[in-house]
C-alpha positions, 0 to 999 in steps of 0.5 A: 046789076052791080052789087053793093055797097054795104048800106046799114042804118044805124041810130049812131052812125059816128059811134059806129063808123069808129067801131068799125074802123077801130076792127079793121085796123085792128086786123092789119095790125094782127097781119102786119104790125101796122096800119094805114088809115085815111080820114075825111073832116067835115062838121059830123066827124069830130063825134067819130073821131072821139069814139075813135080816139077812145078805142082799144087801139095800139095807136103808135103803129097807125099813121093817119093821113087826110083823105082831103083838106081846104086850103087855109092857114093853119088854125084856121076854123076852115081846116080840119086837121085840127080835128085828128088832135085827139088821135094824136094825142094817143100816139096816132102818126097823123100827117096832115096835108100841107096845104100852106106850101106856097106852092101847092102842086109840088106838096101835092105831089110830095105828099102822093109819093109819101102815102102807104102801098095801100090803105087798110082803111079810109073813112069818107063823108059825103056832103047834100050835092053829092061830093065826097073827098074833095071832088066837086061836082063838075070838078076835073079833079075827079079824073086826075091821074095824081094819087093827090091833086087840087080842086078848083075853088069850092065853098071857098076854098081850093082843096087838096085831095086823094083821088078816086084811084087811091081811094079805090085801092083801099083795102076797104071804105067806111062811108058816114052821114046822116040828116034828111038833106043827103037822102037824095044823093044818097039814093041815086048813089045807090040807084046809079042813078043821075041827081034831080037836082043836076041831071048827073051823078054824084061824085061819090058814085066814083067810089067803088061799091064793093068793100064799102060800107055805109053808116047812115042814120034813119033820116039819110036813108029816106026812112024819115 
């Protein structure tokens, strides 16, 4: 049976996904004076990123990347690069994806080759249908062999996103959500087992299980 992930319910899951990656970069700047870290948006991660940004972290020796990004123009409430100012304002490196390039598979490319060997850490969210990243369900992009790559339109919107090659590598992920919706892509994820409501698994099954860890709050879990 495969083992893992590491699922913890937890009354704060935001406060504690900061805590725990505020730890882990903390230890890749005692091994090598700098980290690397990759962040998800999404309408529950600005509690995080507050928790985050108020952390005793050294934060000029951290760069920031996107895990992914909806493509809008910039300040546009679509976005969520808006949402890492606050760790940029304590002297975070935060480089956002460039999703208003015209041409959008070149940046994707550019912004591949510009990414760190390997993540220290990367803090993914995980939506009702089971996507995480911007990998829809059904969506080829979950298969691209590009450290970054494109989604089909989504919501709306087309997204650039890592690919479950980089995401994997990562020294290690930290997986927050919360709310009684994402209780049944959550426990096929765990289970390994395909979703009722589609008949497959959810793209966060793509995720690898080992060195990650789950936040999640009681309701999530199914406890309530």
């Amino acid at each position: 049976m495969t083992s893992g992930p590491d699922v913890r319910v937890v009354d704060d899951p935001a406060a504690s996904c900061a805590t725990s990656i505020a730890r882990r970069l903390g230890a890749a700047l005692r091994r090598s004076g700098r980290a690397a870290l990759a962040v998800s948006g999404g309408s529950s991660a600005p509690p995080m990123f507050a928790a985050l940004a108020a952390a005793d972290v050294p934060w000029r020796r951290v760069g920031i990347w996107q895990v992914d990004e909806r493509c809008a123009p910039d300040g546009h409430p679509d976005r969520n690069a808006g949402q890492l100012d606050g760790l940029a304002a304590r002297g975070a490196r935060v480089r956002p994806m460039p999703v208003t390039a015209a041409d959008l598979a070149a940046a994707a490319r550019r912004y591949g080759r510009a990414l760190p060997a390997r993540f220290d850490v990367i803090h993914l969210g995980m939506g009702d249908d089971g996507h995480t990243a911007s990998w829809p369900p059904g969506d080829p992009v979950i298969d691209s062999a590009a450290p970054v790559a494109l989604s089909a339109p989504y919501q709306g919107r087309v997204r650039m996103t890592l690919t479950p090659p980089v995401v994997n590598a990562a020294a290690g992920r930290v997986v927050m959500l919360a709310g009684a919706a994402k209780a049944p892509a959550l426990a096929a994820w765990l289970a390994g087992t395909p979703l009722p409501a589609t008949g497959e698994r959810p793209p966060i099954a793509r995720v690898r299980r080992s060195r990650t860890v789950v936040f999640t709050d009681a309701a999530a879990a199914g406890f309530a």
